[in-house]
C-alpha positions in Angstrom: 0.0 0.0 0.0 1.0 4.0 -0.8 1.7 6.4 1.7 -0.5 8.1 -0.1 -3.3 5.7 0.7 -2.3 4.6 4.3 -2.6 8.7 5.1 -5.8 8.4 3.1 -7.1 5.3 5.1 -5.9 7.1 8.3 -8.1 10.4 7.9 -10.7 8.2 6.8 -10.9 7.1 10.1 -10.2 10.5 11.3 -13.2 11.7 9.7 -15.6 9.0 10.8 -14.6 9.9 14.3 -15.2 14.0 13.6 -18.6 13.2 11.9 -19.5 11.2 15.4 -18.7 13.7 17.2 -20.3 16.6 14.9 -23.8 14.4 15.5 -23.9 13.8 19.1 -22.2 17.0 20.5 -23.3 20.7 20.2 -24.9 23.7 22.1 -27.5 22.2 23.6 -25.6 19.0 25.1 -24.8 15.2 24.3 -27.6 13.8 22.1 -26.3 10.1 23.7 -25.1 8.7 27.1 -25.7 12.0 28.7 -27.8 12.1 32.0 -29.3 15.6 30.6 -30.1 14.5 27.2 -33.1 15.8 25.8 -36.1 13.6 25.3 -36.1 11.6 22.3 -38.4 13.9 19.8 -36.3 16.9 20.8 -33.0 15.0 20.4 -34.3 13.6 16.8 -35.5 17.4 16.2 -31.8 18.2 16.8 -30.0 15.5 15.0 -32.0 15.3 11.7 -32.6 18.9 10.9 -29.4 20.6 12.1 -26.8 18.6 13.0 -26.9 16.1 9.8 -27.2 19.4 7.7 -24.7 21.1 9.4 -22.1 17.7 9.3 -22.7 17.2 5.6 -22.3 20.5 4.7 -19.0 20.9 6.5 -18.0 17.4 4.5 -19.0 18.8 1.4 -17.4 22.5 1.8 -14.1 20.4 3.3 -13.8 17.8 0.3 -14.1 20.7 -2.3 -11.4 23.1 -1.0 -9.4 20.9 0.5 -9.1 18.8 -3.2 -9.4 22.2 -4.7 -6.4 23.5 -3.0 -4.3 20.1 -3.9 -5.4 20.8 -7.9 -4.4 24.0 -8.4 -1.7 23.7 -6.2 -0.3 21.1 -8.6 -1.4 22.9 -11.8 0.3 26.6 -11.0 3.6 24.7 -9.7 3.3 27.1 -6.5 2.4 25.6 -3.0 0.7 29.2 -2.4 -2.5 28.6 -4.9 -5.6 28.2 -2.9 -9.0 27.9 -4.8 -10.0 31.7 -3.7 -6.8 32.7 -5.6 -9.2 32.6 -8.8 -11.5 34.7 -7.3 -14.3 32.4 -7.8 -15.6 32.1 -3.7 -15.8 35.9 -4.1 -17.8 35.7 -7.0 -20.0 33.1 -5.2 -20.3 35.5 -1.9 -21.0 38.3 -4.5 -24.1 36.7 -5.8 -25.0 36.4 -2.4 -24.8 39.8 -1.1 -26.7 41.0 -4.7 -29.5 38.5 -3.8 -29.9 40.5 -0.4 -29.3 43.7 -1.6 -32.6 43.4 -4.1 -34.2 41.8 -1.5 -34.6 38.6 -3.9 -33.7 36.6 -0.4 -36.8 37.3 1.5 -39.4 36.4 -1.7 -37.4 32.6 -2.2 -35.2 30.6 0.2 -32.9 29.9 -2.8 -32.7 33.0 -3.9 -28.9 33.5 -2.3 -27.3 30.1 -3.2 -28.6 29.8 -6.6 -27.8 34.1 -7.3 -23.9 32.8 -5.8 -23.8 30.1 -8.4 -24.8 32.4 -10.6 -21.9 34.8 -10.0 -19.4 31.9 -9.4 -20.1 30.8 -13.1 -19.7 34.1 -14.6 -16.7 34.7 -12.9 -15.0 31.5 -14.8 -16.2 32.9 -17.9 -14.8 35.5 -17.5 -11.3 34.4 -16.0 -11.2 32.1 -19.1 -11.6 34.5 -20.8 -8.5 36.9 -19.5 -6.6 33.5 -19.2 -6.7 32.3 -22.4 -6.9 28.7 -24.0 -3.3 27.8 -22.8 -2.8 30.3 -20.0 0.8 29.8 -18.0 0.7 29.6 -14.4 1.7 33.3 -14.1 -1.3 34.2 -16.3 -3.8 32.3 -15.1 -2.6 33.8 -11.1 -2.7 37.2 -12.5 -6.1 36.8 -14.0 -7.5 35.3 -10.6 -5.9 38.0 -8.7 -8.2 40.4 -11.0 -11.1 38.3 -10.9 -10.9 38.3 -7.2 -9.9 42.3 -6.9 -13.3 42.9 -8.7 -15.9 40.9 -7.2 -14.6 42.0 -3.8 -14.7 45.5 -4.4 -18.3 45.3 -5.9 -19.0 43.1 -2.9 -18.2 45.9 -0.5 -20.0 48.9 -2.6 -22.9 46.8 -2.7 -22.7 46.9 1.3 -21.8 50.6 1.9 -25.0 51.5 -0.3 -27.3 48.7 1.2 -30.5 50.5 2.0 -31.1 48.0 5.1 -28.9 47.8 8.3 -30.2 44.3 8.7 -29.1 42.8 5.0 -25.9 44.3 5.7 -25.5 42.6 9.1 -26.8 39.1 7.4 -24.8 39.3 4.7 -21.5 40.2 6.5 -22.2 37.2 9.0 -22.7 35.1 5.4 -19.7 36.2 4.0 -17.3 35.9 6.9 -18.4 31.8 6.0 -20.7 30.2 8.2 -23.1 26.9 8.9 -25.3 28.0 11.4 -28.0 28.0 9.6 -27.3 24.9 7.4 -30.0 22.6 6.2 -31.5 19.4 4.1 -32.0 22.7 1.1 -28.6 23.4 1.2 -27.1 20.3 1.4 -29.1 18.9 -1.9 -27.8 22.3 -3.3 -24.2 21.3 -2.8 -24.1 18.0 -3.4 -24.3 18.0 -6.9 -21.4 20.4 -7.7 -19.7 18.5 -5.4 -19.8 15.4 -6.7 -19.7 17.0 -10.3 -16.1 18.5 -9.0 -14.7 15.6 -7.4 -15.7 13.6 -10.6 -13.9 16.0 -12.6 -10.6 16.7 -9.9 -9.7 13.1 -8.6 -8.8 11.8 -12.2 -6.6 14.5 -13.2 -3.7 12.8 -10.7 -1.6 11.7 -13.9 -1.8 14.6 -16.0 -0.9 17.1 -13.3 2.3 14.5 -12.3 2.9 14.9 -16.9 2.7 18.3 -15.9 5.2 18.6 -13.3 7.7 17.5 -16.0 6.6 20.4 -18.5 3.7 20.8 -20.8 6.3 19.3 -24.2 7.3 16.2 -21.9 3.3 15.8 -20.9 2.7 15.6 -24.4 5.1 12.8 -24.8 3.4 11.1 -22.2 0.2 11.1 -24.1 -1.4 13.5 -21.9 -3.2 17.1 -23.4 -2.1 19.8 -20.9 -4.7 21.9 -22.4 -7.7 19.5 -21.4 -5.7 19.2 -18.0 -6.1 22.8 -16.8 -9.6 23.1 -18.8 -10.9 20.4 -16.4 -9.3 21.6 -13.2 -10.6 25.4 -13.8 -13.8 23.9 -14.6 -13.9 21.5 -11.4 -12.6 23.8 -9.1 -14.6 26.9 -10.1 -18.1 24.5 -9.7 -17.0 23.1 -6.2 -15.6 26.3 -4.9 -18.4 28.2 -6.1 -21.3 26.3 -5.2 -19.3 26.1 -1.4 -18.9 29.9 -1.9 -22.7 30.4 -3.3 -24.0 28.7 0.3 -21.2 28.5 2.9 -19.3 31.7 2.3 -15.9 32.0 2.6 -13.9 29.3 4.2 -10.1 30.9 3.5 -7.0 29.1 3.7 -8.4 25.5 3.8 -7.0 24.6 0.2 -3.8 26.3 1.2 -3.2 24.4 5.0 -4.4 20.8 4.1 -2.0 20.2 1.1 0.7 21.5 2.5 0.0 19.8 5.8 0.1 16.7 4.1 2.8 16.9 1.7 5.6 15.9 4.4 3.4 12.3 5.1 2.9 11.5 0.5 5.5 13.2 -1.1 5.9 16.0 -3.5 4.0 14.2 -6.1 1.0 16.4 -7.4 -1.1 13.5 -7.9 -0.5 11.3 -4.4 -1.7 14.6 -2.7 -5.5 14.5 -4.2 -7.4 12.1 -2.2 -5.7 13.1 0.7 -6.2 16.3 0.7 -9.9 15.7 -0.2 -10.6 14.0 3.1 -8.1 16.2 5.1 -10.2 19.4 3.7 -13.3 17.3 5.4 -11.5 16.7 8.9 -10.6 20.1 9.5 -13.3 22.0 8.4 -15.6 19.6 10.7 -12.9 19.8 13.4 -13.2 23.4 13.1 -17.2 23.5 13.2 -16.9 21.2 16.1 -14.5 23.3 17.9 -16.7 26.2 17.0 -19.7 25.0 18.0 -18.7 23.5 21.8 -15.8 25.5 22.6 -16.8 29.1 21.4 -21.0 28.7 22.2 -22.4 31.9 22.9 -19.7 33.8 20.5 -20.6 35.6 17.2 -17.2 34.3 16.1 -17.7 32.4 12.7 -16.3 29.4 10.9 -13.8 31.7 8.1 -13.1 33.9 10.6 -11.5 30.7 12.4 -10.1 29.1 9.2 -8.7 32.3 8.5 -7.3 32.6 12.1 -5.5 28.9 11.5 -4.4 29.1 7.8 -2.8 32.8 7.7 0.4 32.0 10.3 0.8 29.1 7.7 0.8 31.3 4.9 2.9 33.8 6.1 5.3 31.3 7.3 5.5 29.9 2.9 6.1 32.9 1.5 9.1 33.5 4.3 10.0 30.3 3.7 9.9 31.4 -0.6 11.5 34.3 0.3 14.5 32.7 2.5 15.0 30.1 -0.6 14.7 32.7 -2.8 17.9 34.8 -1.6 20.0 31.7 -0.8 19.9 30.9 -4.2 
């Protein structure tokens, strides 16, 4: 067996033990083997309409970035990318706000994830667009730093001239990323541009390891670099959006887990996929865990804590580049 499947296998377990955990503890106590428990239609209450919600979504919103991160990670050749480097979580979050700001949100309960979809999808449109057919990695950053420059500024003007106090306070607790008020519609939401992502990211292990070697080489290796970053864009925009459309912002998962985990499978682009999928589940249900027992009673939110974890890390690469850098 790999290393890359015996850490696999190990966070598997990891994870079954977080999604326990995520279903039997919380705010309002121990669902099971508690003397205080709650009587059985309350507990069931409890379980089925926010805690499965809430665990699933957190699996879902993990897998994505966490397999997102891994991708493009592999794809630019820089252990900096992160999926909100293409600016399409912003986009997603965008929608969102835009959704409030008409007031589209109080006429349909979909209104804000299906108006972030929305903006998520135009927003790889158009970073296709800027990027090119073949873009370089340089390009392609560039283009997502741009994409990402935009839909945060229009995010922001679309709060400063909010006509209501009240959507501005929702939408800023939406944005900061949150699952407090997860449930059965959001999950079905999710689910399928999940699953269409993963599809889409998992096979692309080979071609991103062709890659690696130079687009000329991958060629010779019978792979089609073009099709290569065409399907990672594409996967990574429809997870990361769809996460972004209902979630918010979850920053600096797809940045920590793949770098957390290259040390245990190797440099390899492609051993570090299905790995980081299920580490980019454990610690954003870690996180929500953590969240929801140790911080009860807090406004603090789930990006704000993700952000809180993965920006020493990130500071700590690019002094790391830097140091490399002038030493050679």
């Amino acid at each position: 067996m790999t290393r890359s499947a015996l850490v696999s296998l190990f966070l598997a377990v990891l994870l079954l033990a977080a999604c326990a955990a995520s279903l039997v503890a919380g705010p309002a106590g121990l669902l099971i083997g508690s003397g205080t428990a709650l009587d059985p239609q309350a507990a069931d209450l409890i379980l089925f309409e926010l805690r499965v919600p809430r665990t699933l979504l957190a699996i879902a919103a993990g897998c994505v970035l966490g397999l997102g991160g891994a991708v493009l990670q592999g794809l630019l050749r820089n252990p900096l990318a992160d999926p909100g480097l293409l600016g399409i979580s912003g986009a997603g979050a965008l929608g969102g706000v835009g959704a409030l700001y008409f007031g589209l949100a109080g006429m349909a309960p979909l209104a804000m994830p299906v108006a972030g979809l929305g903006g998520a999808a135009l927003a790889m449109l158009v970073l296709m667009g800027l990027a090119g057919r073949r873009p370089p990695p340089a390009t392609l950053i560039l283009a997502g730093l741009a994409v990402s420059a935009l839909v945060g500024a229009l995010t922001w003007l679309a709060l400063s001239l909010a006509p209501s106090p009240f959507a501005v306070a929702e939408a800023l607790t939406w944005i900061m990323g949150t699952l407090d008020a997860a449930t059965r519609q959001d999950v079905w939401l999710v689910a399928p541009f999940a699953l269409v992502s993963v599809l889409l990211l998992l096979p692309l292990g080979r071609g991103l390891d062709a890659l690696a070697l130079g687009d000329d080489t991958a060629e010779t290796l019978g792979m089609r670099p073009s099709l290569v970053r065409l399907l990672a864009i594409v996967g990574v925009a429809v997870g990361t959006g769809a996460v972004g459309a209902v979630v918010g912002a979850l920053a600096f998962v797809g940045l920590v887990v793949p770098h957390a985990l290259r040390p245990l499978v190797g440099a390899r682009p492609g051993a570090l996929l299905l790995p980081s999928m299920i580490g980019g589940a454990v610690l954003v249900l870690v996180a929500d865990i953590v969240l929801r027992v140790g911080f009860d009673g807090t406004r603090l939110q789930l990006g704000v804590l993700t952000s809180l974890l993965g920006a020493p890390v990130f500071l700590w690469l690019v002094m790391r580049a830097r140091i490399n850098g002038s030493s050679a």
